[in-house]
N, C-alpha and C positions, 0 to 999 in steps of 0.2 A: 657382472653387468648390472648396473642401477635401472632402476627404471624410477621416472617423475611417477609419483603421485597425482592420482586423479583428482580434480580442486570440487569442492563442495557445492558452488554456485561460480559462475562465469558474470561479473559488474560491469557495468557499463554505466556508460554518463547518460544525462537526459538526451542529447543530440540522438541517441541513439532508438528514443523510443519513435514510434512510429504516425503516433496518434494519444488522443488525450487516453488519459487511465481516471477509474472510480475507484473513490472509497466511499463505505458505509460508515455513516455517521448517523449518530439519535436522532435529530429533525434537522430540517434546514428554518434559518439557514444553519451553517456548521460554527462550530466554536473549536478554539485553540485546544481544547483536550480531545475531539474527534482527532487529532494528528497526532498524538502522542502516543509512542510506544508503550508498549504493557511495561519492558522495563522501566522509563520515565511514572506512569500509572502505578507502579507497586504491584503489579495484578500478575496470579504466578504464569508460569511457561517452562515448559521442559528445557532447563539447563545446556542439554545440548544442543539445542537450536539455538544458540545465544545469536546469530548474527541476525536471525528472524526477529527476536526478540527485544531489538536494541530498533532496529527497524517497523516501518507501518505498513500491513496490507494492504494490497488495492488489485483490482482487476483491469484489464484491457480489453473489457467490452461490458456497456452498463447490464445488458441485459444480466449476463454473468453476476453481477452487484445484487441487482435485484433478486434472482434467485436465491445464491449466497443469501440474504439480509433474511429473503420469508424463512426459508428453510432452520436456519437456525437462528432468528428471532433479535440478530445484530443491532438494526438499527432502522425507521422508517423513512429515512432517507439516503440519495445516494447523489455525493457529489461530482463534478466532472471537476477534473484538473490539466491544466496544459505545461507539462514542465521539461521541453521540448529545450528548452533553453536556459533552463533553471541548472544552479548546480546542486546537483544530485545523484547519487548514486543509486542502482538498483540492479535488481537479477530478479532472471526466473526463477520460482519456489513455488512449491509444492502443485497442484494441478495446474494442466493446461491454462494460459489464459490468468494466471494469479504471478505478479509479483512481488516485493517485498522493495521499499522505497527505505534510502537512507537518506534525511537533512531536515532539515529543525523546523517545526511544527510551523512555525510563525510564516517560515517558507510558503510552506504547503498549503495553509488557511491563505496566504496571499494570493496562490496559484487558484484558486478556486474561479472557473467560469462561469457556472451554473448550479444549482443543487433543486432535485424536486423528490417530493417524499411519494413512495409507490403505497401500493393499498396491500 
C-alpha cells in the first residue's frame, strides 16, 4: 500500500488571496530590486528552501511587516500590494501570517498601492 506524499507548501493563485499583502522594502517609495528574490539578488539562502528562495516574502497584515522590518532591521518601509488579480503564484511559509510570492518583480513594483516608512 502506497501512500501520497505530504507536499511541502499547498500554491495558489492570486484570486485566492483574501486582502492586500506587505512587503518590507528600504524606503518608499519602493524600487524594482525590493521584489527581487535573494536568488535573482545573489544573496545566499539555505538550498533547501529553494522554492522560498526563488520567491519574495511578504505578510498579510502590515502590522506583521512592521514588526518583522524593526525587529530585524529589514527595511524602513513597508509597502501594500493588491494582487488579487495579478498572475501570481504563492503559499503559506513559514510563520502564521508570512507568505512567499512567485512572479517577476516588475509585476509586483506595479502592484504597489501605497508604501509608508514606520519609525
Amino acid at each position: 500500500m502506497s501512500t501520497e506524499p505530504t507536499p511541502l507548501y499547498r500554491v495558489y493563485d492570486g484570486a485566492a488571496l483574501e486582502g492586500l499583502v506587505h512587503r518590507i522594502v528600504k524606503r518608499c517609495p519602493p524600487t524594482l530590486e525590493d521584489f527581487e528574490s535573494y536568488e535573482a539578488l545573489g544573496r545566499p539562502y539555505d538550498r533547501r528552501d529553494f522554492f522560498k528562495g526563488v520567491g519574495v516574502s511578504m505578510h498579510l497584515s502590515r502590522d506583521r511587516a512592521v514588526t518583522i522590518a524593526r525587529r530585524y532591521g529589514h527595511g524602513r518601509g513597508v509597502a501594500a500590494l493588491d494582487l488579487r488579480e495579478a498572475p501570481v503564484a504563492w503559499a503559506p511559509t513559514g510563520a502564521p501570517g508570512h507568505v512567499t510570492v512567485w512572479a517577476p518583480p516588475e509585476l509586483l513594483l506595479r502592484s504597489v498601492l501605497q508604501c509608508d516608512e514606520h519609525e
